[in-house]
MARBA-426557 format. One record per atom (N, C-alpha, C, O): residue in three letters; y, z negated, x. Coordinates in steps of 0.2 Angstrom, whole numbers, plus 2048, in hexadecimal, padded with zeros to 3 digits. Atoms other than C-alpha are relative to their C-alpha. Example, Ala and Ser with C-alpha at 12.3 -4.5 7.8 and 13.67 -1.06 7.14 Angstrom:
<pts>
ALA7FA800804/ALA7EA7D983E/ALA806800804/ALA8057FD809/SER7FA8017FC/SER7FB7DC844/SER8057FD7FC/SER80B7FC7FF/
</pts>
This chain:
<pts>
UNK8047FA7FE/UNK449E2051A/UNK8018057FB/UNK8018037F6/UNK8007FA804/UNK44CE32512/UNK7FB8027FE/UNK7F6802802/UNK8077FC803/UNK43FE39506/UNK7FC802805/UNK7F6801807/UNK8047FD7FA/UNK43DE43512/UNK7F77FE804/UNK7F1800804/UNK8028017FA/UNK436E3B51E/UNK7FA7FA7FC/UNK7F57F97FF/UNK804803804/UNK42DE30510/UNK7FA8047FD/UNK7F68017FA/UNK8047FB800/UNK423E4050C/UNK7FD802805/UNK7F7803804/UNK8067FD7FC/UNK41FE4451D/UNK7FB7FB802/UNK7F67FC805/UNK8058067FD/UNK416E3051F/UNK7F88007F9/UNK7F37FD7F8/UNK8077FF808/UNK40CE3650D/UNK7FE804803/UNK7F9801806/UNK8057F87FF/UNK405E47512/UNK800800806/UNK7FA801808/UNK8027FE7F7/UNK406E48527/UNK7FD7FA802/UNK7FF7F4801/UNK8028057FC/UNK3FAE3E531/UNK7FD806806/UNK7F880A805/UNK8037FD7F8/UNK3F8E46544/UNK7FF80A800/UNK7FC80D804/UNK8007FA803/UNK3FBE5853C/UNK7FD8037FE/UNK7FA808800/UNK805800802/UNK3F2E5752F/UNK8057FE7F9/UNK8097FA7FA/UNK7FF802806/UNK3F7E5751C/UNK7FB7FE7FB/UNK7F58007FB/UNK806805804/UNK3EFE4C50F/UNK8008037F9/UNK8068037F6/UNK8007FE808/UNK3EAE524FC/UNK8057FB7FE/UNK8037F57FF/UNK7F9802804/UNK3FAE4C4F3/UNK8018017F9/UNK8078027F7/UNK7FE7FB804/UNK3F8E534E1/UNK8057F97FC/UNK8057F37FD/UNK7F7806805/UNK409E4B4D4/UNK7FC7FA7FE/UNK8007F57FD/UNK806805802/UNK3FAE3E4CF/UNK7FB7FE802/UNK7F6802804/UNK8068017FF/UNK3EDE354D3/UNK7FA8007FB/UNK7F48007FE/UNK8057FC803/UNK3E3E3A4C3/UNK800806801/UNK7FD8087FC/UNK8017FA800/UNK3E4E4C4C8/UNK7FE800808/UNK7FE80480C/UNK8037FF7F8/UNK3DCE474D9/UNK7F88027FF/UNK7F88007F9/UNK8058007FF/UNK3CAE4C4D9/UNK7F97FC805/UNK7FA7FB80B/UNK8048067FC/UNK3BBE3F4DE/UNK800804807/UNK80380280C/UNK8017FC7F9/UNK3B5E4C4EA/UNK805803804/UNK803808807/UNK7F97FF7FF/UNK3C7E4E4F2/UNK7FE801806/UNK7FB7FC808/UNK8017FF7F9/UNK3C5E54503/UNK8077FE804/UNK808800809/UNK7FC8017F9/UNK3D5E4C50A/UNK807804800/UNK80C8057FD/UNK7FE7FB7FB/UNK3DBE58516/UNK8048077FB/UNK80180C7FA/UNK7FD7F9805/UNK3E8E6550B/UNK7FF809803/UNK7FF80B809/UNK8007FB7FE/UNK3E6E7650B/UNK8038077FF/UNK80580C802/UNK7FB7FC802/UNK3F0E7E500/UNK8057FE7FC/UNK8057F87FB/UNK7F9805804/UNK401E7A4F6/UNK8028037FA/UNK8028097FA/UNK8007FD807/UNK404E7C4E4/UNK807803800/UNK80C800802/UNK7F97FC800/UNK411E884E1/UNK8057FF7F9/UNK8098037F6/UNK7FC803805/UNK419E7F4D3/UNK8037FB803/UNK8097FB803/UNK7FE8057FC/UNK41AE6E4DB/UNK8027FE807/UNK8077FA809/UNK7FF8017FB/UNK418E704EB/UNK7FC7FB801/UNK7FF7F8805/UNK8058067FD/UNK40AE624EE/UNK7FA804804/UNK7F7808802/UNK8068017FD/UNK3FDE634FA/UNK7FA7FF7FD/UNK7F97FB7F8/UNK804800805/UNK3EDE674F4/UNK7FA803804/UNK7FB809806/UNK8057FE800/UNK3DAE684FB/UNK7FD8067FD/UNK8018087F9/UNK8067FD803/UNK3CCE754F6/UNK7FF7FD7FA/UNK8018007F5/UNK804803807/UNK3C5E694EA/UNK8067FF7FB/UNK8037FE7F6/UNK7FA805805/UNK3D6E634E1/UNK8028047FE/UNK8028057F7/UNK7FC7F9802/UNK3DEE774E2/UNK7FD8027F9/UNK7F78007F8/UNK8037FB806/UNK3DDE814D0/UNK802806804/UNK808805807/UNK7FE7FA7FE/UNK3DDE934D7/UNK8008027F7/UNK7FC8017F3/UNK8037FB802/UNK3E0E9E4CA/UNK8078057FF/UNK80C803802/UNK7FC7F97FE/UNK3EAEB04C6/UNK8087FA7FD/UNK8087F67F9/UNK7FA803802/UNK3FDEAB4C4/UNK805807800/UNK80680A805/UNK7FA7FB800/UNK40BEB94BC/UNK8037FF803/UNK808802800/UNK7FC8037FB/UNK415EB24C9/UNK7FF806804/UNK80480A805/UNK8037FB7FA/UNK40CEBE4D5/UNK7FD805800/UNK7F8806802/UNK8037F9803/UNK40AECF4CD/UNK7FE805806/UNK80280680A/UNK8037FC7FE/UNK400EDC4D6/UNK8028077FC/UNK8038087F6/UNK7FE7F9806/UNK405EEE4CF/UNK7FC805804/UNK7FE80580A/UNK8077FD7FB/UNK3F4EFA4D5/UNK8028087FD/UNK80180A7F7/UNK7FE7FA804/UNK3FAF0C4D3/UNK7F88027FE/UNK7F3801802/UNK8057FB802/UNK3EDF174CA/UNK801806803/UNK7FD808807/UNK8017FA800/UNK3F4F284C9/UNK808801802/UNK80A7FC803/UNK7FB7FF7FD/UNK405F324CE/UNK8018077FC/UNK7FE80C7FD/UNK7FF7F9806/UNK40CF3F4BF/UNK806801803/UNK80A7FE807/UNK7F87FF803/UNK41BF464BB/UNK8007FC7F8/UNK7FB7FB7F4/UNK7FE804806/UNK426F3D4AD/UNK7FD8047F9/UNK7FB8017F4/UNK8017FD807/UNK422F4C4A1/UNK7F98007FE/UNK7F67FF7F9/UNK808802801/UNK410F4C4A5/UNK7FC7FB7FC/UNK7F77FB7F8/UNK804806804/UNK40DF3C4A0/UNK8018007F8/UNK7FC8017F4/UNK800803806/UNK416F39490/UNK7FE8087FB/UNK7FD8087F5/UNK8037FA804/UNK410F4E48B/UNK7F97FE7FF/UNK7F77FE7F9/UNK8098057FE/UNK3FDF4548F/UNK8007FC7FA/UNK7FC7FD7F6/UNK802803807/UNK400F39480/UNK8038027FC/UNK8027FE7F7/UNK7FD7FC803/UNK40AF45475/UNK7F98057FD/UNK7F68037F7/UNK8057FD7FF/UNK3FBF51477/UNK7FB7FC7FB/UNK7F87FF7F6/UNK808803802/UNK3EDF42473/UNK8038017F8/UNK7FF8027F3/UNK800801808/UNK3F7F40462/UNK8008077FC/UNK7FD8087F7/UNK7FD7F8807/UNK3FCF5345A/UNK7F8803803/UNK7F78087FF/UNK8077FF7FF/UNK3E7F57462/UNK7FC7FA7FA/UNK7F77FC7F7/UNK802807804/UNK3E2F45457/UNK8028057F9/UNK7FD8087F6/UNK7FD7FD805/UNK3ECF4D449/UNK7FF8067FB/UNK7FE8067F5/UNK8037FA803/UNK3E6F5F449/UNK7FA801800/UNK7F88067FF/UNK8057FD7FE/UNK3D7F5C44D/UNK7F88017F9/UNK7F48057F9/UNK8047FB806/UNK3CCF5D43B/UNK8058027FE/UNK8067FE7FA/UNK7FF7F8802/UNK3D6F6D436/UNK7FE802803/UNK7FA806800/UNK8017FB7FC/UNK3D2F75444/UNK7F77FD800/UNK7F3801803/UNK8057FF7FE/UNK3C1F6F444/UNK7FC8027F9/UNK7F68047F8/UNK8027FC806/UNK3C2F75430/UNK7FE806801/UNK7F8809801/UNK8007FA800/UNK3C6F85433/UNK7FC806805/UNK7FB80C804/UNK8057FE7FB/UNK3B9F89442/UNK7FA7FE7FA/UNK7F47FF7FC/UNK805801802/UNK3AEF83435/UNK7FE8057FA/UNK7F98067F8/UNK8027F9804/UNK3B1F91429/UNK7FF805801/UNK7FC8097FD/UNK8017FB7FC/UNK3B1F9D436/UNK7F9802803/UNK7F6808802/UNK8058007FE/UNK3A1F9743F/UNK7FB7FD7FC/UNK7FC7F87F8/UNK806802805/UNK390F93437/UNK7FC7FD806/UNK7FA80080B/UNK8058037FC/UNK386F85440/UNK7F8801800/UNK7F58017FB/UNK8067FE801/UNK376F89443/UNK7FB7F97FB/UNK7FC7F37FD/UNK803805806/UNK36BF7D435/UNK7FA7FE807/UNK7F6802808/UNK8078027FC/UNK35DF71444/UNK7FB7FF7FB/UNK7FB7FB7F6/UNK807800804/UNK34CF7443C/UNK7FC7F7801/UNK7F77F6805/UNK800808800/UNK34AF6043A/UNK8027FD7F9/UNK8077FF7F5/UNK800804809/UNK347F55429/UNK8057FA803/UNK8087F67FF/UNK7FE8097FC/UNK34FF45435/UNK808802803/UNK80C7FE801/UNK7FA7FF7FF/UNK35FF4D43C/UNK8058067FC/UNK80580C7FD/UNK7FA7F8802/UNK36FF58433/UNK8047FC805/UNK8047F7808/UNK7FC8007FC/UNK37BF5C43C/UNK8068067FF/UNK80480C7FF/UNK7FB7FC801/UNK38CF64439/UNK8077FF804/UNK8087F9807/UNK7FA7FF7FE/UNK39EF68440/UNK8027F87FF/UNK8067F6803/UNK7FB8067FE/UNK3A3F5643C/UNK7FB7F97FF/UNK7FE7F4801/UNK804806801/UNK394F49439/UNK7FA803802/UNK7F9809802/UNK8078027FE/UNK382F46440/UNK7FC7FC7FA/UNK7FF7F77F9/UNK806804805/UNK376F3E433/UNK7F97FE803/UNK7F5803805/UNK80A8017FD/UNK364F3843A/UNK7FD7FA7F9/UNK7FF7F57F7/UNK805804804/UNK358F3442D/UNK7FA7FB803/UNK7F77FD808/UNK8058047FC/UNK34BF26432/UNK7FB8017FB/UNK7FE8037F6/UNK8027FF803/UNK33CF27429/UNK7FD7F97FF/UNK7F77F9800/UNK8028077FF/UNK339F14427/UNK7FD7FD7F8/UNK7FD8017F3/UNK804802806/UNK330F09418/UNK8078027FA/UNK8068047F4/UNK7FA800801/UNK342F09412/UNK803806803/UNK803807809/UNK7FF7FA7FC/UNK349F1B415/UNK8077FD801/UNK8097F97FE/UNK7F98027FE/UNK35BF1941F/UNK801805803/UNK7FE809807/UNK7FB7F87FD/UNK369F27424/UNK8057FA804/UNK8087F5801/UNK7FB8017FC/UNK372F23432/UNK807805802/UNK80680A806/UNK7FC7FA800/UNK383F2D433/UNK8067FD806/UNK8087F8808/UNK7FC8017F9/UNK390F30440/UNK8058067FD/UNK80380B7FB/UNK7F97FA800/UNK3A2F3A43E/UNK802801806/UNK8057FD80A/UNK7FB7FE7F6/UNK3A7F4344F/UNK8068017FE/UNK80A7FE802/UNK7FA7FF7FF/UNK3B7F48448/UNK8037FC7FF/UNK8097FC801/UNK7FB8067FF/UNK3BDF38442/UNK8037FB808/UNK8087FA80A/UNK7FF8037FB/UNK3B8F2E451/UNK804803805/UNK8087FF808/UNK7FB7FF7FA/UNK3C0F3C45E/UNK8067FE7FD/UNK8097FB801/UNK7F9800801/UNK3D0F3C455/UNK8037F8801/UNK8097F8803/UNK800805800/UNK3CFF29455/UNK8017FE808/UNK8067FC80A/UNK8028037FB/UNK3CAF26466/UNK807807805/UNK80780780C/UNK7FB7FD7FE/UNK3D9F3346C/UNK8067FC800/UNK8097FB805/UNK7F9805803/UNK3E7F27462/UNK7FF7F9806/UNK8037F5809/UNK7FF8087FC/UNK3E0F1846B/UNK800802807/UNK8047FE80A/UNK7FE7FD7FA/UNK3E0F2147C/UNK808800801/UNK80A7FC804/UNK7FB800801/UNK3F1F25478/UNK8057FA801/UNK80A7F9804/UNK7FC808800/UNK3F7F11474/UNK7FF7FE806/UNK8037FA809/UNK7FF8037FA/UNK3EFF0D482/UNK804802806/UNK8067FD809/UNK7FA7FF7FC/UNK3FAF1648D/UNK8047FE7FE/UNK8057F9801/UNK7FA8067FE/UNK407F0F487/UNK8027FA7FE/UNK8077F97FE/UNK801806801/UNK401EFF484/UNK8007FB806/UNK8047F7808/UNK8028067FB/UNK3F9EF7493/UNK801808806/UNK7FC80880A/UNK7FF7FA7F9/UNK3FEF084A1/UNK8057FE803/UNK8098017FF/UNK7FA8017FF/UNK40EF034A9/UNK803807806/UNK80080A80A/UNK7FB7F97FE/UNK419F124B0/UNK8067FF803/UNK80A7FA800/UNK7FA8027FD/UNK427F134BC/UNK800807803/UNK7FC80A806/UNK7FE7F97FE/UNK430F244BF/UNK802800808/UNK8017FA80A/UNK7FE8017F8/UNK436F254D3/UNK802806804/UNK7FE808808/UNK7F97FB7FF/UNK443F314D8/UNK7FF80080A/UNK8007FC80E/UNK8037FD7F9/UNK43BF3C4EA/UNK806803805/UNK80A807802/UNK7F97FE7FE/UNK449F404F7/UNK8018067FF/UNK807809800/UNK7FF7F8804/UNK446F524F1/UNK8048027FD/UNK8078077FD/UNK7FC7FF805/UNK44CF4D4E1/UNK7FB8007FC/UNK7FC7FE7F6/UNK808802805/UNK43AF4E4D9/UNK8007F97FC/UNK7FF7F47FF/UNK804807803/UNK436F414CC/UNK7FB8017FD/UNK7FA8047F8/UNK806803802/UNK425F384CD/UNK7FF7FC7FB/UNK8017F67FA/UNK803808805/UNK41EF2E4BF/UNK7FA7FC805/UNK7F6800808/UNK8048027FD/UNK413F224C6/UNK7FC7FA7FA/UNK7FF7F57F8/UNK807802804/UNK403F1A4BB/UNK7FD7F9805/UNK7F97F980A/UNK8048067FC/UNK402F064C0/UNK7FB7FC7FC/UNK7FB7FE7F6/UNK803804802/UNK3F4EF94BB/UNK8037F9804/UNK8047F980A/UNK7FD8047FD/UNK3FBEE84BC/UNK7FB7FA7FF/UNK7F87FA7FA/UNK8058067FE/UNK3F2ED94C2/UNK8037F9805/UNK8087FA807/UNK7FA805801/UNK3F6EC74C7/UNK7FC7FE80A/UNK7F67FF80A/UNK8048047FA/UNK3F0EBF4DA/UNK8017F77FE/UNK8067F47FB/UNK802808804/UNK3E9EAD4D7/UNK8047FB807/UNK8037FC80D/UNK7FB8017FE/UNK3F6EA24DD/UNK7FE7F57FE/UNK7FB7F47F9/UNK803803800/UNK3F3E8E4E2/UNK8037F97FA/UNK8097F87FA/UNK7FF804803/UNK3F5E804D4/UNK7FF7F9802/UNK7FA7F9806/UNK802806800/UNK3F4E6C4D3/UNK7FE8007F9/UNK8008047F5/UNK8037FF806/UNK3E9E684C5/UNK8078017F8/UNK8088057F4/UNK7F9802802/UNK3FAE604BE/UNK8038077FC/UNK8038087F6/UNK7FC7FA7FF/UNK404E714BE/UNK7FB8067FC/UNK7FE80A7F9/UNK8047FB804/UNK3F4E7B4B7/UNK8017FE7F9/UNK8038027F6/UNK801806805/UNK3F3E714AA/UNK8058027F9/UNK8048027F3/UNK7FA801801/UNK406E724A6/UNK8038097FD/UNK80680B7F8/UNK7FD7F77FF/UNK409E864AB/UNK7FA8057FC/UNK7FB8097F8/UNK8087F9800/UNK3F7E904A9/UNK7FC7FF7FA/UNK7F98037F7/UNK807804806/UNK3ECE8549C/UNK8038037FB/UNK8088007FA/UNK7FC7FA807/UNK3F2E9348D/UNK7FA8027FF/UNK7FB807801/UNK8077FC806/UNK3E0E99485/UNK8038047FB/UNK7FE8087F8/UNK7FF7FE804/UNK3EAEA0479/UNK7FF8087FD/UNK7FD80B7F7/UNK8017F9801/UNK3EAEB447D/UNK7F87FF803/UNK7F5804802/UNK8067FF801/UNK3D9EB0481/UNK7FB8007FE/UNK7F68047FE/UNK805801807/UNK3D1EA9474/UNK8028057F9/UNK7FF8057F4/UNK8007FA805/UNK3DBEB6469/UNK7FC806802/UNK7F980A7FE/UNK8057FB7FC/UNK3D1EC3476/UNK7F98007FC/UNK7F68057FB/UNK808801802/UNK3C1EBB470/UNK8008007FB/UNK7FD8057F9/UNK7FE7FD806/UNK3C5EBA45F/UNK7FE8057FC/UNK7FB8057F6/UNK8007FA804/UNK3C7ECA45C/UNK7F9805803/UNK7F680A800/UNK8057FE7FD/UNK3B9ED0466/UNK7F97FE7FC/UNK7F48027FB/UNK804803804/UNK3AFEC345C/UNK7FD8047F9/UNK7F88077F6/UNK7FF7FC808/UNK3B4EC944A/UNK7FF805802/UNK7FA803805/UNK8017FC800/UNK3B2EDA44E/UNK7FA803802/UNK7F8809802/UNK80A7FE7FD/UNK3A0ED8455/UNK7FD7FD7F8/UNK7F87FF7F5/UNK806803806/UNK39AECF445/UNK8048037FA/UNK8028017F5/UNK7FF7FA807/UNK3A5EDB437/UNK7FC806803/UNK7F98097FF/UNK8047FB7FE/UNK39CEE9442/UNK7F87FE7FD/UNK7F58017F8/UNK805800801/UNK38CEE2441/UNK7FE8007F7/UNK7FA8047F4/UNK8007FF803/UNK38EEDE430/UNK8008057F9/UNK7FE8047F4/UNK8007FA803/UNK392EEE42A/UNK7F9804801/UNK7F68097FD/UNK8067FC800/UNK384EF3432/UNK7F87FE7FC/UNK7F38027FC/UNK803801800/UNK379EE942C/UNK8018037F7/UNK7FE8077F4/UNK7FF7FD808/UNK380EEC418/UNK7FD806801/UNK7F7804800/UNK8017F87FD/UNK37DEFE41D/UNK7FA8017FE/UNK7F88047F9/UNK8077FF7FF/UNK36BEFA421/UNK7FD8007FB/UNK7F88047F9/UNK802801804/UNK368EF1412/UNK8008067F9/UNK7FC8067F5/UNK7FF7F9807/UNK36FF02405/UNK7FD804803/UNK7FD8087FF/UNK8057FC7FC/UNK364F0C410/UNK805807803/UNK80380D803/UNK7FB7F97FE/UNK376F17418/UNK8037FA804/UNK8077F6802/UNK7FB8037FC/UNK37DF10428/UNK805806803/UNK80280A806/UNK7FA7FE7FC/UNK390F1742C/UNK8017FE805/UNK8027F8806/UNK8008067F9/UNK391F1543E/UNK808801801/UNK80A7FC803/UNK7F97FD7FF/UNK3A3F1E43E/UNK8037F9801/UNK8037F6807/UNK7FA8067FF/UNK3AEF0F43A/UNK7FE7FA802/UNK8027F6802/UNK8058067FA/UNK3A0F00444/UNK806802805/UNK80B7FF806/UNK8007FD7F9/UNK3A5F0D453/UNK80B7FC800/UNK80D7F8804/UNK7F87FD800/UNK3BCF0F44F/UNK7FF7F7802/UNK7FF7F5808/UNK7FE807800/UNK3BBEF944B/UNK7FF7FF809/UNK8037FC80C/UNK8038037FB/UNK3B2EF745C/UNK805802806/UNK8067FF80B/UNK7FC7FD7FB/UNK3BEF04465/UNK8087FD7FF/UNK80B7FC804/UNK7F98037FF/UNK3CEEFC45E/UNK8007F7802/UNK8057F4804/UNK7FF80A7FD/UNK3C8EE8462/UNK801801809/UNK8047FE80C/UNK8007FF7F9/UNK3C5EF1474/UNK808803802/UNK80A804808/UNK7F97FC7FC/UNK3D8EF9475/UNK8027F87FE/UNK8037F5803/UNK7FD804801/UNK3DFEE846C/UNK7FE7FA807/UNK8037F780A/UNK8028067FB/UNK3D5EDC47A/UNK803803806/UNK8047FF80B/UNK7FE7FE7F9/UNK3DCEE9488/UNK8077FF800/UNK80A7FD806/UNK7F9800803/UNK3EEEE9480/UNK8017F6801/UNK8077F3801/UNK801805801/UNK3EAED647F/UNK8017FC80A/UNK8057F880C/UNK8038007FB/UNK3E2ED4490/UNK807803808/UNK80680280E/UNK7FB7FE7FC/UNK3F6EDC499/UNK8047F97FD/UNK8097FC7FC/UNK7FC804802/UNK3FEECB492/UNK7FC7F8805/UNK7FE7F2805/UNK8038067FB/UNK3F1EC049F/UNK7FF801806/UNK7FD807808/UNK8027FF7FB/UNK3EEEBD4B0/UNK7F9806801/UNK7F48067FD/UNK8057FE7FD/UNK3E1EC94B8/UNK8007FF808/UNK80480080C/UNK8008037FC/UNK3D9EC24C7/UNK7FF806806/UNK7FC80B805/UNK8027FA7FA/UNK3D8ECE4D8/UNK7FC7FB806/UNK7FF7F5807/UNK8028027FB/UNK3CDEC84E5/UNK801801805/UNK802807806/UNK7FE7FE7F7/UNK3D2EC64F7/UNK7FC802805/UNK7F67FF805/UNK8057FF7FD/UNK3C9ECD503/UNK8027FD808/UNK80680080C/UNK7FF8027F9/UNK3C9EC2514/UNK7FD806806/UNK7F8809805/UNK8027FD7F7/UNK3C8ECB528/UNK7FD7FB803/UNK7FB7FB809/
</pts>
């Protein structure tokens, strides 16, 4: 008798395929049988209960955003950096020119490049903030992010026109035997470095803040940068894993 035909007396009865996964320890107690979908690694037949659904780069999704010209785009991060760059000189030199008005307040200063709020507590505490560090900071990482996790694809119009095109890339969840997940998918690794860094950079922030509290002078500036850069690292992080899309059935 050919395989074949020894495959079709395992899985068909009356037209009708039988959960089949590479083993009988990756069957599931609650096994419904009756298969429903097929592992696209192996090919085994596979119930509801037995399937691992989850996103697979196999099956890239690419979701446009936006629709520039090539010059636009990369003028667009050219910009965020020589703006990041110049931006305390130029908010020097506006500061020798113009004279801020002094807010009549013992609890708040305020100037061209920081905030101060005094607290009046048993323990006095200044809390301070740099606007000109963070924009210029919060520019640069704008900047990587483009071209970190933005994928771009130029495309030649019968005009003659060239579009840049601005995708986000995402994965559709694609069917496994436990076997095969196990095998292909079970990688934790870009993910627990995701958490990780998310982690460390929640408790050096707090940390800081809390030192801070104790000398009676919390700096928010560099809490705020650590917290902006764990967020661009996890998103930089976050184009190297599945991202799940939900289907929507008719």
């Amino acid at each position: 008798m050919a395989k074949e035909d020894e495959k079709a007396i395992i899985y068909e009865k009356v037209g009708e395929v039988f959960c089949s996964p590479p083993s009988l320890e990756y069957k599931k107690a609650n096994c419904m049988e009756k298969a429903s979908f097929v592992c696209h690694h192996c090919s085994s037949p596979l119930c509801q209960n037995c399937v691992v659904l989850v996103p697979d780069d196999q099956f890239p999704v690419f979701m446009e955003t936006t629709v520039t010209s090539p010059l636009a785009f990369y003028a667009t991060i050219l910009s965020k950096v020589i703006v990041a760059a110049l931006l305390f000189p130029i908010i020097y030199l506006l500061s020798q020119l113009i004279v801020l008005p002094k807010i009549p307040s013992n609890y708040i200063s305020l100037d061209y490049y920081s905030l101060i709020v005094k607290l009046p507590l048993s323990n006095p505490l200044n809390i301070s903030l740099n606007f000109v560090i963070l924009i210029s900071v919060a520019l640069i990482i704008s900047a990587l992010g483009d071209i970190s996790y933005v994928y771009v694809k130029v495309e030649e119009k019968p005009d003659g026109r060239r579009e840049l095109k601005k995708f986000h890339r995402a994965n559709l969840s694609a069917a496994h035997c436990q076997y095969c997940y196990e095998k292909y998918h079970k990688r934790t690794t870009i993910k627990a470095i995701s958490t990780i860094v998310s982690i460390v950079a929640t408790l050096l922030v707090l940390m800081m803040i809390f030192i801070g509290y104790l000398n009676g002078f919390i700096e928010l500036t560099v809490p705020i940068i650590i917290l902006m850069v764990s967020g661009l690292l996890r998103k930089i992080l976050g184009t190297l894993q599945p991202v799940k899309i939900e289907t929507v059935t008719v």
